[in-house]
C-alpha positions as a printed NumPy array, in Angstrom:
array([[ 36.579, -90.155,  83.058],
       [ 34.028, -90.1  ,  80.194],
       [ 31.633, -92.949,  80.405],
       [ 30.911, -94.492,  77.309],
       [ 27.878, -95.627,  74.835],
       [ 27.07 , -99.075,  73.832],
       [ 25.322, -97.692,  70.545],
       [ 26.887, -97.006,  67.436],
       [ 26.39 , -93.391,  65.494],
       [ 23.645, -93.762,  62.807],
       [ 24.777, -93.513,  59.489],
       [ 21.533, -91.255,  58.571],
       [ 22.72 , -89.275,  61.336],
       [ 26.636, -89.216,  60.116],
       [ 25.141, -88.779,  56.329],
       [ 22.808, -86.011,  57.188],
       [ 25.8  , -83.917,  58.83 ],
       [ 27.644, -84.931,  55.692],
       [ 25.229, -83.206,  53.752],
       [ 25.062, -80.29 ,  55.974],
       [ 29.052, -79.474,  55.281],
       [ 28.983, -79.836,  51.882],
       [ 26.539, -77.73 ,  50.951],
       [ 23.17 , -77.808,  48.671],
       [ 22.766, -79.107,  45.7  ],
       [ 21.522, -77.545,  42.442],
       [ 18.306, -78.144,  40.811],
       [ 17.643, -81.122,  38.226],
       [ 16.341, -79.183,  35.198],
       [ 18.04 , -75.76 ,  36.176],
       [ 14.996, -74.596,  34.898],
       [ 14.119, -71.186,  36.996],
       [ 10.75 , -70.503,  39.058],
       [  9.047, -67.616,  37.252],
       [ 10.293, -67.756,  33.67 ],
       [  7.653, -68.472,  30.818],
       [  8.079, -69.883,  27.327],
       [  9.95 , -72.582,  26.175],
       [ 12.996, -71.921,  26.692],
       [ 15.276, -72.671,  29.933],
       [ 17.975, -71.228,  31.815],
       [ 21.804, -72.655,  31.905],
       [ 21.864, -74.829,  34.529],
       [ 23.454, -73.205,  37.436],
       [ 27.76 , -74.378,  37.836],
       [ 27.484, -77.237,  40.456],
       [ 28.541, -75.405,  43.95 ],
       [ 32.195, -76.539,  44.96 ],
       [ 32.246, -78.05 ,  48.433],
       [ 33.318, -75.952,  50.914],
       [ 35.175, -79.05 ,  52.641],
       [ 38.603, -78.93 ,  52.942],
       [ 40.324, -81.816,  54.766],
       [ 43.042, -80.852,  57.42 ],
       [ 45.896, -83.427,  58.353],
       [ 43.907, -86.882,  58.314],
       [ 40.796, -85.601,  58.148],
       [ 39.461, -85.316,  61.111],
       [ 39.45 , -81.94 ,  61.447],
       [ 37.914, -79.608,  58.092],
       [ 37.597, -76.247,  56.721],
       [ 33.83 , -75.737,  55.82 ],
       [ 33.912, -72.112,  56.106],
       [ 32.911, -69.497,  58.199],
       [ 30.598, -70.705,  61.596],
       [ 26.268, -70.791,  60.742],
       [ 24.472, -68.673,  63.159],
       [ 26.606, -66.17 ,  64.759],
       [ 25.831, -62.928,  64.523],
       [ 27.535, -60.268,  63.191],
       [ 28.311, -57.887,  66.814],
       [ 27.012, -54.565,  66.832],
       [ 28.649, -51.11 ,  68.425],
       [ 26.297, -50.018,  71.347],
       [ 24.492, -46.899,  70.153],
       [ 24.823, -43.428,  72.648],
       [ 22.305, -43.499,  74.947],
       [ 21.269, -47.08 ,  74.646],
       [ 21.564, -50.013,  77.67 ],
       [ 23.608, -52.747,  77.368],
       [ 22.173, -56.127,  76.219],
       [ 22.783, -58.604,  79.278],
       [ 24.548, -61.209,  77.74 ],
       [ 24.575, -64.295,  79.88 ],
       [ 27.044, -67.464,  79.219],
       [ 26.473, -70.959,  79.511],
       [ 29.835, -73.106,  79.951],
       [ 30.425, -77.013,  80.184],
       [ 34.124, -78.018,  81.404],
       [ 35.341, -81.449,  79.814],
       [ 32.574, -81.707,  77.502],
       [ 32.058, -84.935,  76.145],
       [ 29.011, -87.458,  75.324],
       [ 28.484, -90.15 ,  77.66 ],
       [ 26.125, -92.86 ,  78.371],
       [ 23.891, -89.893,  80.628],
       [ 23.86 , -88.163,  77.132],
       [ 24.081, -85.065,  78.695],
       [ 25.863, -83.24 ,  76.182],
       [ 23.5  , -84.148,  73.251],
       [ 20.769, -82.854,  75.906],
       [ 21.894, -79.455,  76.685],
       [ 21.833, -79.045,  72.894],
       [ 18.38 , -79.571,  72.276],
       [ 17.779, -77.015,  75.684],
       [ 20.157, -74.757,  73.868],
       [ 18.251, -74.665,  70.203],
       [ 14.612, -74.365,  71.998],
       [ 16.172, -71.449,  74.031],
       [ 17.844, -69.583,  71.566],
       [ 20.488, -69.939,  73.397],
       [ 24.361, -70.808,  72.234],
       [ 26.801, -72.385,  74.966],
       [ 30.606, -72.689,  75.286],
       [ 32.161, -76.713,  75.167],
       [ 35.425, -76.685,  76.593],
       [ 37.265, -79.761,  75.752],
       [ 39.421, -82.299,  77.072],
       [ 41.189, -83.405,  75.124],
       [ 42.054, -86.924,  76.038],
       [ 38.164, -87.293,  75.839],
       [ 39.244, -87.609,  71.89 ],
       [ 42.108, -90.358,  72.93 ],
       [ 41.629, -93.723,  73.046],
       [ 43.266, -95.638,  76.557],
       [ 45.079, -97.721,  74.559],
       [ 47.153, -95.715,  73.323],
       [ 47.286, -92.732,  76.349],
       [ 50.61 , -93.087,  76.414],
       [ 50.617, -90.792,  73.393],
       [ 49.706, -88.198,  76.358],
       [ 53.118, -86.978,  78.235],
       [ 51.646, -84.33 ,  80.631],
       [ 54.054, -82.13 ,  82.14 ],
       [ 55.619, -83.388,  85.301],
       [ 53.832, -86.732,  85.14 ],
       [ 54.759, -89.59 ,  83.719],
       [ 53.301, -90.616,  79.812],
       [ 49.741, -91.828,  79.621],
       [ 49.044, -89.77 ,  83.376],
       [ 45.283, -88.248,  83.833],
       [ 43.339, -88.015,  86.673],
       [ 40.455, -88.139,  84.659],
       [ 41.455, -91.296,  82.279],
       [ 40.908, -91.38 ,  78.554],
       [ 38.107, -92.62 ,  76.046],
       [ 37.279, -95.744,  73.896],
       [ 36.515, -95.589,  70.436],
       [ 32.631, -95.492,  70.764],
       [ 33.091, -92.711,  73.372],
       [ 35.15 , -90.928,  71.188],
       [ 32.652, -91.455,  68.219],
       [ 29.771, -90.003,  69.891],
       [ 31.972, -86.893,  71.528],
       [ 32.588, -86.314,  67.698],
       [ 29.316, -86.238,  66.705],
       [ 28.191, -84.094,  69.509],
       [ 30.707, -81.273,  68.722],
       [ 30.29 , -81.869,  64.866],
       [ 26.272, -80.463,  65.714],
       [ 27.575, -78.064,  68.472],
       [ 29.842, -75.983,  66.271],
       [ 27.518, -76.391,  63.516],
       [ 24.364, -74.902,  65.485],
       [ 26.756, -71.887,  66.137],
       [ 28.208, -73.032,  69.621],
       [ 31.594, -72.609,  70.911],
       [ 34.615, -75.404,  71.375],
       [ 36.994, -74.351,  74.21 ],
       [ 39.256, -76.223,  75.95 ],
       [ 39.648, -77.789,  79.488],
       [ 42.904, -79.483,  78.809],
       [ 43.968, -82.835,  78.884],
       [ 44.836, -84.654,  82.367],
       [ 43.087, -82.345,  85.159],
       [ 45.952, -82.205,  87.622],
       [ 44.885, -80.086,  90.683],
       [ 46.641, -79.295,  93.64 ],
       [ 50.722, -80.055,  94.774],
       [ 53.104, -82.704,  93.276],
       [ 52.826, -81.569,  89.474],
       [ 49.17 , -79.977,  89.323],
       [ 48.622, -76.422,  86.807],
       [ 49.31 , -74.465,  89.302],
       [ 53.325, -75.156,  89.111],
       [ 53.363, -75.819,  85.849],
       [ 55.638, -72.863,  83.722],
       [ 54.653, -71.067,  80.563],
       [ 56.492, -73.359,  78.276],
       [ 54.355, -76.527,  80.345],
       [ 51.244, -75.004,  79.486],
       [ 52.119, -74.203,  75.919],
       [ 52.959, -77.859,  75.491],
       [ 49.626, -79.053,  77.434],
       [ 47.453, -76.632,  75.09 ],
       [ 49.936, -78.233,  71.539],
       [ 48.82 , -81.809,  72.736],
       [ 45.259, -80.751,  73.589],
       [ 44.816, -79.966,  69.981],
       [ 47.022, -82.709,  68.584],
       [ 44.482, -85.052,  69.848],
       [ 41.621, -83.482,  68.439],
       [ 43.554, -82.996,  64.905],
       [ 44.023, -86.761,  65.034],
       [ 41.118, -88.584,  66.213],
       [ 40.661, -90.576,  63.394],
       [ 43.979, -91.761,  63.369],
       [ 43.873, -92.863,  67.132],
       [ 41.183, -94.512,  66.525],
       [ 40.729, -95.967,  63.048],
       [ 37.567, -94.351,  62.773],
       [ 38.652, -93.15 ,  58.78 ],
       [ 35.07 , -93.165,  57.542],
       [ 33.549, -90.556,  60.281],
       [ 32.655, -86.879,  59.139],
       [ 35.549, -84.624,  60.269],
       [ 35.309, -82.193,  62.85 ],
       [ 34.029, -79.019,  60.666],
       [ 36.39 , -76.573,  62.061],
       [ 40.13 , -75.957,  62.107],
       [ 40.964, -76.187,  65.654],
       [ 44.152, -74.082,  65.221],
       [ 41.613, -71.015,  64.695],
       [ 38.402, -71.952,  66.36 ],
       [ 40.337, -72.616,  70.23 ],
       [ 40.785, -68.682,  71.471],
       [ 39.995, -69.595,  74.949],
       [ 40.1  , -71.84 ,  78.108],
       [ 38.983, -72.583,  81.477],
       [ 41.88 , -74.424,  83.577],
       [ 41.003, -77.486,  85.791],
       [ 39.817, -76.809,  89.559],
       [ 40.887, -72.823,  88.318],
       [ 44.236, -73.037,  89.226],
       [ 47.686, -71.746,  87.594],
       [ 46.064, -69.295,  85.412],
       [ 48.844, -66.487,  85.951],
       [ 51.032, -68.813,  83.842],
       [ 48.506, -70.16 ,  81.512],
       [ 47.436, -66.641,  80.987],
       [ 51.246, -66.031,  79.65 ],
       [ 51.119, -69.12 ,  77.482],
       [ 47.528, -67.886,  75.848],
       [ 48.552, -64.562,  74.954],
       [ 51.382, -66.076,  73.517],
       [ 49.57 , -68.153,  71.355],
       [ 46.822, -65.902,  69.935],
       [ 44.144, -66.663,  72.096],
       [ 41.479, -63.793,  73.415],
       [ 39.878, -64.41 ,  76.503],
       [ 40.472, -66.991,  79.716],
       [ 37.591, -67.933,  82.465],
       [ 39.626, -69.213,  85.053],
       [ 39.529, -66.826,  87.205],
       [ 36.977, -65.025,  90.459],
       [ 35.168, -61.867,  89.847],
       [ 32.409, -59.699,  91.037],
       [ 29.394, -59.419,  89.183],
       [ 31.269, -56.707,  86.975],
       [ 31.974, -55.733,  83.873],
       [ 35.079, -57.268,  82.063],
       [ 38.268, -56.151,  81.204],
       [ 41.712, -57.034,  79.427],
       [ 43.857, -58.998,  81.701],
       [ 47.431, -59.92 ,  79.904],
       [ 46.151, -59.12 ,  76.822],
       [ 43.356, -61.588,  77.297],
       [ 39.662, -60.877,  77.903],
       [ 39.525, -61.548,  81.707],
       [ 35.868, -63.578,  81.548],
       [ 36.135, -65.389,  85.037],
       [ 33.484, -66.82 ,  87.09 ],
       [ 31.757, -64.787,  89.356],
       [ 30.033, -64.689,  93.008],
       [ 26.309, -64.796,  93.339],
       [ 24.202, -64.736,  96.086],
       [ 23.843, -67.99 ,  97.938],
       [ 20.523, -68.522,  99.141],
       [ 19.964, -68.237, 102.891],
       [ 23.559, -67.696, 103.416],
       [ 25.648, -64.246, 104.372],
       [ 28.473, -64.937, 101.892],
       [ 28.293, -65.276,  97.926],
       [ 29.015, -68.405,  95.961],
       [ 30.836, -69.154,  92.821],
       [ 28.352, -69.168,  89.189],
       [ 29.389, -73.276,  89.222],
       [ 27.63 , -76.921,  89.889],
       [ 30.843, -78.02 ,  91.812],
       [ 30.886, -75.468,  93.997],
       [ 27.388, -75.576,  94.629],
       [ 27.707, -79.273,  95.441],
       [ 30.837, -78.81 ,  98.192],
       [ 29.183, -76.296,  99.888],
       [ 26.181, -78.758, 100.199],
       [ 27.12 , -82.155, 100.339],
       [ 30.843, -81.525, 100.897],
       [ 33.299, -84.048,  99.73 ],
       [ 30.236, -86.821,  98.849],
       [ 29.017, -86.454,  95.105],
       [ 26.063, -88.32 ,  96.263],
       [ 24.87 , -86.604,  99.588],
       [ 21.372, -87.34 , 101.869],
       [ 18.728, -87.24 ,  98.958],
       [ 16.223, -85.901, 101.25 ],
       [ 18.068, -82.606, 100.218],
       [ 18.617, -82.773,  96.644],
       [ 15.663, -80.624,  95.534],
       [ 16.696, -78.353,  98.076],
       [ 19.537, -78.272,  97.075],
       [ 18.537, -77.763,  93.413],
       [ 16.218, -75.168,  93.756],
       [ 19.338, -72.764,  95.937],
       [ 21.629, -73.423,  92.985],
       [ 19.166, -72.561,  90.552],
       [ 17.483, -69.695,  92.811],
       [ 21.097, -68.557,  93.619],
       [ 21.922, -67.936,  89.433],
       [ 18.566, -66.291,  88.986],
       [ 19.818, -63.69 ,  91.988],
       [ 22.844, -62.957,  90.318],
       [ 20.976, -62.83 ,  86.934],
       [ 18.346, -60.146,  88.258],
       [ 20.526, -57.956,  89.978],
       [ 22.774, -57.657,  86.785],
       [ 19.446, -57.615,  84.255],
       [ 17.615, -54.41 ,  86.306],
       [ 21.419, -53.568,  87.442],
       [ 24.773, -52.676,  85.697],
       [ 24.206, -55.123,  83.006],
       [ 27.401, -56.973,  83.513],
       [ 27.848, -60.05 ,  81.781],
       [ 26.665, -62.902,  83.748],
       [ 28.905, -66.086,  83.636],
       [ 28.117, -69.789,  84.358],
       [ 29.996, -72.986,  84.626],
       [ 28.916, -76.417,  85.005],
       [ 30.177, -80.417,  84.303],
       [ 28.213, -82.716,  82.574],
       [ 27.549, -84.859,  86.072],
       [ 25.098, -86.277,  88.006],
       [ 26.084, -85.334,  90.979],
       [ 23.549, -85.641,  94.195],
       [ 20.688, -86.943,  91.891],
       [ 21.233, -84.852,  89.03 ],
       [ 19.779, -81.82 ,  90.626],
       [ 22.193, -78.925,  89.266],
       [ 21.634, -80.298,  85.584],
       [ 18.08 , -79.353,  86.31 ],
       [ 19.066, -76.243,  88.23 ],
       [ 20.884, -74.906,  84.603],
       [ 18.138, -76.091,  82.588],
       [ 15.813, -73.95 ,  84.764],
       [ 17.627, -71.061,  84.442],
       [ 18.398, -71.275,  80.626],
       [ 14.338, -71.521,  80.233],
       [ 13.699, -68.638,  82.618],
       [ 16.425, -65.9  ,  81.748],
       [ 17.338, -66.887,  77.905],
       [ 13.811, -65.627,  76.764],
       [ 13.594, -62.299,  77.996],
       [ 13.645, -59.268,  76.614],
       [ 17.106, -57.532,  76.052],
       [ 18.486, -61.164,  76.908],
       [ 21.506, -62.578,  74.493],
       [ 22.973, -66.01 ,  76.213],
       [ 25.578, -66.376,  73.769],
       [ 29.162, -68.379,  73.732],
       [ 32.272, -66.583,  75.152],
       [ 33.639, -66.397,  72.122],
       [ 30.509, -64.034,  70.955],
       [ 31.086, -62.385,  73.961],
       [ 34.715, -61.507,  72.911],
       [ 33.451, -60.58 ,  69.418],
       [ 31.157, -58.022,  71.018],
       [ 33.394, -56.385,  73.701],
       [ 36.081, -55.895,  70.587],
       [ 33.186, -54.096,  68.909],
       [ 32.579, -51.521,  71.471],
       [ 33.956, -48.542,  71.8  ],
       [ 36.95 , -48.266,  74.948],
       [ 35.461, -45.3  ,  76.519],
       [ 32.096, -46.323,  76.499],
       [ 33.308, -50.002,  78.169],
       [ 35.401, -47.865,  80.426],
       [ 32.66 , -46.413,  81.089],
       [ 30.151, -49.552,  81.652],
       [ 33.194, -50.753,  84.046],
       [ 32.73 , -47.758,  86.9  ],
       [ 29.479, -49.088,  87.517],
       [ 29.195, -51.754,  90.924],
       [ 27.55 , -54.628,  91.338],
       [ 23.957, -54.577,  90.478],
       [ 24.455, -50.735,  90.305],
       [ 22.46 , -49.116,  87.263],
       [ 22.995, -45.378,  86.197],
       [ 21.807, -43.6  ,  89.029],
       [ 20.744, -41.025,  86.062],
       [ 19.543, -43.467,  83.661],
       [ 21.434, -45.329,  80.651],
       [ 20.606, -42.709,  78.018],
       [ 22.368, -40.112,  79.625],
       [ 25.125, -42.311,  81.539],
       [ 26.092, -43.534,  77.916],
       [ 25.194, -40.301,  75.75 ],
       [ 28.06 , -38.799,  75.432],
       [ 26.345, -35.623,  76.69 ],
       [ 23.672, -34.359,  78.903],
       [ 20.081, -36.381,  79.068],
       [ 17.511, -34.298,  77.267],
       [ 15.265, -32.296,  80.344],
       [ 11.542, -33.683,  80.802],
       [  9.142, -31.718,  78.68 ],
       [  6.992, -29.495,  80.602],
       [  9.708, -28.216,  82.855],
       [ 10.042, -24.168,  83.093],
       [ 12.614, -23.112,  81.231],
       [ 14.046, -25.983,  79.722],
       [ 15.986, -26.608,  76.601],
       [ 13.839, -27.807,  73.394],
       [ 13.485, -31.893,  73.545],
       [ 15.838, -33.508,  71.082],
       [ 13.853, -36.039,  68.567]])
């Protein structure tokens, strides 16, 4: 369950966003820089706002998303970027502020993250039984609901997300895990419904709550949700089904090897992947929870004599995986985490590490999955086909230019009898 806050949303803040969606206003004089004499230009038609209301307003069309860019076609001969994703399950803001945090990290890393969503984080508990999960009884979650502060400073925090050029998935609504009604037996028409209601609450926040006077939500949720992690990673055969169906274009719910990614179902198959684990023989999964069971087991608070130990494997453990893709096969490295505290906090530092050390380099792009999807749809087939043959941390044994070519690398100059050096 989210925690909540105790202090209300500025109303600089909420203005200032205000002002951000509806655009910038025209000069008072409409006089123009650079013109002599005394006569002035027209003044300039005032811009029309680019806000359009959906439903009851909390939800708005402002236009296409700031600050993604547009994705490019990999040139012949050229390596592969190595894209690396940041990913929160059940984002929401809570009294750790956690959320607002990995912002900031995000901006002063040029870095952009994917938010996935739950949606009863956006429903108030007194009224949860507007929530009828499949094969649970109304106003079920095993990871409760909101209040109306919570919910007011969730807003905000995905108002500035989106608006920075982040990503908002979704985890869902009521996290059911395991037997006795959890995803994993749920049918394709279950999840369909669990994914309608995930979105109905975040249409109709304001409503819920009462909170009419809050910015919207500058997206339209119908278009911006094209992907998903489930809860604990389970049903996602069925889920998979129910996303195709529905228009979306990737899932991360799965396990993969550090390799590249292909269609699955339709979908972009963009699971999480095994990394080394240090001073162990077997790999671990890219994720804080994990991490934290194979450390502290069932407690979320283990011996804190261990905790930076325990920090520094996680993060050492992602910067393994990182540099055997990065001098490797470039394959898309991907990350999840919760915004928790678990065993002193240390795997919140762990991520932060990591975004500092690996979002700056060179050839680096740590960008949302939905960028990712954007730049895999770019590509040519063949030359992904191509990118997919390699193994883990395997580069080109003959180097990228003439692995991705499209013909023969060019010989060295100086060798006896060889062909002219292309320029």
């Amino acid at each position: 369950m989210v925690a909540t806050q105790r202090i209300a949303v500025g109303a600089v803040a909420a203005a200032a966003v205000a002002a951000s969606l509806a655009g910038c206003a025209t000069g008072a004089d409409g006089s123009q820089a650079g013109i002599s004499g005394p006569r002035k230009a027209k003044p300039a038609p005032a811009p029309k706002s680019v806000v359009r209301l959906i439903g009851d307003g909390s939800t708005a069309y402002t236009g296409a998303q700031p600050h993604l860019p547009r994705p490019e076609r990999l040139k012949p001969g050229r390596k592969p970027p190595q894209f690396v994703i940041f990913s929160w399950d059940g984002a929401g803001e809570d009294s750790q502020k956690l959320f607002s945090h990995f912002r900031k990290v995000s901006k002063a890393n040029h870095a952009k993250m994917t938010y996935f969503l739950s949606g009863v984080y956006m429903l108030p508990k007194e009224k949860a039984d507007l929530y009828k999960p499949p094969q649970h009884s109304p106003g079920r979650s095993d990871i409760g609901f909101n209040d109306e502060q919570g919910i007011a400073e969730t807003a905000k925090q995905l108002r500035l997300a989106w608006l920075e050029g982040n990503e908002i998935g979704t985890h869902f609504n009521g996290h059911f895990c395991g037997k006795n009604g959890g995803v994993g037996e749920w049918s394709v028409e279950e999840w369909k419904d669990e994914i309608d209601q995930a979105k109905q609450f975040v249409k109709t926040w304001k409503t819920n709550t009462g909170l009419k006077k809050a910015p919207p939500l500058p997206f339209d949720y119908d278009k911006e949700l094209i992907g998903a992690r489930t809860p604990c990673l389970e049903g996602q055969a069925n889920f998979m089904k129910a996303a195709r169906d529905l228009g979306f274009r990737y899932d991360t719910s799965g396990v993969n090897n550090q390799v590249w990614p292909g269609k699955k179902q339709g979908l972009w198959d963009l699971s999480m992947q095994l990394v080394p684990f240090p001073g162990h023989s077997y790999e671990q999964l890219t994720m804080d929870y994990n991490f934290m069971v194979n450390q502290s087991g069932t407690k979320t608070q283990g011996d804190p004599a261990k905790f930076e130990f325990w920090g520094d494997q996680m993060r050492d453990g992602l910067l393994k995986g990182f540099g055997r893709a990065y001098d490797g096969n470039r394959a898309p490295l991907i990350i999840g985490n919760h915004f928790e505290s678990w065993n002193g906090g240390i795997y919140m530092r762990a991520v932060e590490e990591v975004v500092e050390t690996v979002c700056n380099k060179p050839d680096v792009r740590c960008v949302s999955f939905r960028q990712l999807a954007d730049w895999l749809d770019a590509q040519d087939p063949k030359t992904l086909a191509k990118l997919r043959t390699l193994e883990v941390g395997g580069a080109p044994k003959q180097g990228w230019a003439s692995f991705l070519s499209g013909g023969p690398a060019p010989a060295p100059k100086g060798v006896p009898g060889a062909p002219a050096v292309r320029r």
